[in-house]
C-alpha positions as CSV (number, residue, x, y, z in Angstrom):
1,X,123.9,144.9,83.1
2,X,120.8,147.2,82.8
3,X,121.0,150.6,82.0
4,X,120.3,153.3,84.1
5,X,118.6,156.7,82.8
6,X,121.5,158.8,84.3
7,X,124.9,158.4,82.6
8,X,128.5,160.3,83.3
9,X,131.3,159.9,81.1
10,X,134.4,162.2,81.6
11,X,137.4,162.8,79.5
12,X,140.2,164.4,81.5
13,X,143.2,166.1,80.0
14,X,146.9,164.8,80.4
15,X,148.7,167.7,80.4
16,X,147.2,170.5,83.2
17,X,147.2,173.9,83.4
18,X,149.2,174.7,86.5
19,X,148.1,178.1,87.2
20,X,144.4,177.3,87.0
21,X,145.1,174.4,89.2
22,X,147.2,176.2,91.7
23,X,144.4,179.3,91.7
24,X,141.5,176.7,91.2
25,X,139.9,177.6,95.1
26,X,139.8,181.4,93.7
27,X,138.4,181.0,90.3
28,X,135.4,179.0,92.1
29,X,134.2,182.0,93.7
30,X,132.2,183.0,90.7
31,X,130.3,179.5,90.3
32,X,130.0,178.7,94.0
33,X,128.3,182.3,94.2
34,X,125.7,180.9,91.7
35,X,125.3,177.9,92.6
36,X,123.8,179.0,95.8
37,X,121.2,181.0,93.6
38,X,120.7,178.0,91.2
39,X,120.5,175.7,93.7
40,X,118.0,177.6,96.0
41,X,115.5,177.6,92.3
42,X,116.3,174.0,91.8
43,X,115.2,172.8,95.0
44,X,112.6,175.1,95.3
45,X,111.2,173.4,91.6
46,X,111.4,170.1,93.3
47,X,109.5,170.8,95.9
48,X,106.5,172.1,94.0
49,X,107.3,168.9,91.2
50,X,106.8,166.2,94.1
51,X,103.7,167.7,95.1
52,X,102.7,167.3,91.3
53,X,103.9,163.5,90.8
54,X,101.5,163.0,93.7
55,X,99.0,164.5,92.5
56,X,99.4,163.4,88.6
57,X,101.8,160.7,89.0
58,X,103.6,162.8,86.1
59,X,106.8,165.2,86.5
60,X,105.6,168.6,84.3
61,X,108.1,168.7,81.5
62,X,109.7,172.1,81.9
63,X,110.2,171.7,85.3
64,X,112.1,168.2,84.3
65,X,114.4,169.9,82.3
66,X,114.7,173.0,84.5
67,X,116.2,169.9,87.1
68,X,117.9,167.9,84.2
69,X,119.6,171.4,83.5
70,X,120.7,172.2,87.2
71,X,122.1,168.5,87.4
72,X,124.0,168.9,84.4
73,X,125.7,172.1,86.0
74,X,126.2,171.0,89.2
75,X,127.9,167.8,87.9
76,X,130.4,170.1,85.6
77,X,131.1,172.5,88.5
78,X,131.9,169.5,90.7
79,X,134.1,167.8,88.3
80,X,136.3,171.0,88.3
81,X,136.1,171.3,91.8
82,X,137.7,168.2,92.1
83,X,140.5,169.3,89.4
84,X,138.8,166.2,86.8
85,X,139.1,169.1,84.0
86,X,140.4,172.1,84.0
87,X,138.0,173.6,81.2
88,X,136.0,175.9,83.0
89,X,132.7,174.8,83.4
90,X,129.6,177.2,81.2
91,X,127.2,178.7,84.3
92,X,123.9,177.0,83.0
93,X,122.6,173.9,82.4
94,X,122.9,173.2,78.7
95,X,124.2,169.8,77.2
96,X,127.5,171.3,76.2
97,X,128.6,168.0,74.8
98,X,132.0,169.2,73.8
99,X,132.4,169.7,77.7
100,X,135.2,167.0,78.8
101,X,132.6,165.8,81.2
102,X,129.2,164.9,80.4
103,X,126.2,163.9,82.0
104,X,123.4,162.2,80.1
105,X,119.8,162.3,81.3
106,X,117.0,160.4,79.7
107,X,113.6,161.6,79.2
108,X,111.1,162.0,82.1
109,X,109.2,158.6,82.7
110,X,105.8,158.4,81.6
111,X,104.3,157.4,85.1
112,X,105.8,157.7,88.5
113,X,105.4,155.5,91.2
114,X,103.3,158.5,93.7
115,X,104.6,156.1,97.2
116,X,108.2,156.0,95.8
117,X,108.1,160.0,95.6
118,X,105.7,160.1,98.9
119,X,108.9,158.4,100.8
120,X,111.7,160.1,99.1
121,X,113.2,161.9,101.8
122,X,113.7,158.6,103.5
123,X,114.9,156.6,100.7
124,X,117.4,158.9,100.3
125,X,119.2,159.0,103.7
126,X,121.2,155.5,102.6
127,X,122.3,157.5,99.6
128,X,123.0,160.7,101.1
129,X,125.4,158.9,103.6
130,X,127.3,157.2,100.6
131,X,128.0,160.2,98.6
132,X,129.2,162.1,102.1
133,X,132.0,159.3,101.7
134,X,132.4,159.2,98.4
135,X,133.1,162.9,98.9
136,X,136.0,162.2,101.2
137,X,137.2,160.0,98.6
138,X,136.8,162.8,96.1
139,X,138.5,165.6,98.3
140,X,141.6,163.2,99.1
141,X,142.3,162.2,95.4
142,X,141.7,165.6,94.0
143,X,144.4,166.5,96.6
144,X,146.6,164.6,95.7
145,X,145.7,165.7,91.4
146,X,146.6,169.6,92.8
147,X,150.0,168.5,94.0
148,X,151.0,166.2,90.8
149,X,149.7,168.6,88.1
150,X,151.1,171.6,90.2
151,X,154.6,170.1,90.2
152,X,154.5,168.3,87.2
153,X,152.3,170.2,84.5
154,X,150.3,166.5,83.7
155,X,148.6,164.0,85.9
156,X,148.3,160.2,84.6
157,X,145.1,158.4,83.8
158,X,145.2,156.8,87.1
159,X,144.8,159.4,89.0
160,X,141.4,161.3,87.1
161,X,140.3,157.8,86.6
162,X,140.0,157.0,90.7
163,X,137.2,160.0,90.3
164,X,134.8,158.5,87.9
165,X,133.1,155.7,89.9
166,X,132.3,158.7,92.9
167,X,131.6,161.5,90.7
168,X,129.6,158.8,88.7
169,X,127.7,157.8,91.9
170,X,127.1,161.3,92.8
171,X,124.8,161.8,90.0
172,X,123.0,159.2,90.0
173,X,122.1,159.6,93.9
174,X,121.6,163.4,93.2
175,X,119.2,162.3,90.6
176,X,117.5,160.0,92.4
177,X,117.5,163.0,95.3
178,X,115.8,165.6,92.4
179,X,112.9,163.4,91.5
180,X,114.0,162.3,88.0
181,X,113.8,158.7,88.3
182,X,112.7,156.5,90.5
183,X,114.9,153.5,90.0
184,X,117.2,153.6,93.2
185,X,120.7,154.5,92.0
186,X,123.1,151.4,91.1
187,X,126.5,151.3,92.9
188,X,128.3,149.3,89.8
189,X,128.6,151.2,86.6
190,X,126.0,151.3,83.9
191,X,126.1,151.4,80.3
192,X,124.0,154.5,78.2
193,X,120.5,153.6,76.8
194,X,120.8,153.5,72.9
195,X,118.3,156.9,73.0
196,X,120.9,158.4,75.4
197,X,123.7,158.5,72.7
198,X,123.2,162.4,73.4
199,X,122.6,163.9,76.4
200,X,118.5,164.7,76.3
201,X,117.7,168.5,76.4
């Protein structure tokens, strides 16, 4: 199985908070506010980064890790969206490795392939079509995770474990989406590159 340069792992709690998970629509308002702000630099970053791949055929460094960041985030704040943790997520894009989920992101690659990036918006439509499913999927278990842990306090492996393949999926496609790689995102699971035993910076 080859390894892909994009890696989630999670580690869900047993036991749940009930109030955070009851409350956990309102106590998104914060990070859905900035999200819309983080998002907005994010994209506008990859706009002005696919016009430099096709120039240079290289992604400049800062703004890779300015994207690597926002992916990091926007993987944490979806994970407790979908009640996967109920550690509340930090509102920027550091490693945070003691975060119960994690996202690992390899380095930039040293060459990008300019008709790859030229045709992105088009490669991407398969992908974005999956993850709008994969987000039903998400919605419906995380539904049924806000009724267990409400009423019982705990929600079994099971459960958080039916949210790793699509939350897994999701960043890969999102990464593929922001530019960082261009090795089209595997639907089976993939193991970490031995240089990705921490999440790059």
């Amino acid at each position: 199985m080859s390894a892909y340069p994009i890696v989630y792992d999670q580690s869900p709690p047993i036991k749940r908070s009930r109030l955070t998970v009851f409350f956990r629509l309102l106590l998104l308002i914060p990070h859905f506010i900035w999200a819309m702000f983080y998002g907005l630099a994010a994209y506008l970053v990859v706009f002005v980064a696919w016009f430099a791949i096709l120039f240079t055929g290289k992604y400049p460094a800062g703004m890779y890790e300015f994207i690597a960041g926002f992916l990091r985030f926007y993987t944490r704040l979806n994970a407790y969206t979908y009640l996967v943790v109920d550690q509340y997520p930090p509102f920027e894009g550091g490693e945070h490795p003691e975060y119960p989920v994690r996202l690992k992101i390899g380095p930039p690659q040293a060459k990008y392939s300019r008709l790859l990036v030229f045709f992105r918006f088009i490669l991407v439509i398969p992908i974005a079509i999956f993850i709008y499913v994969l987000t039903i999927w998400l919605q419906v278990v995380a539904i049924a995770i806000w009724f267990v842990a409400v009423i019982m306090g705990k929600t079994g492996a099971g459960l958080t474990e039916a949210l790793r393949f699509p939350m897994s999926y999701t960043a890969r496609g999102t990464a593929y989406s922001l530019l960082l790689t261009d090795k089209y995102p595997p639907v089976s699971e993939t193991e970490p590159l031995p240089h990705l035993s921490q999440p790059a910076g």
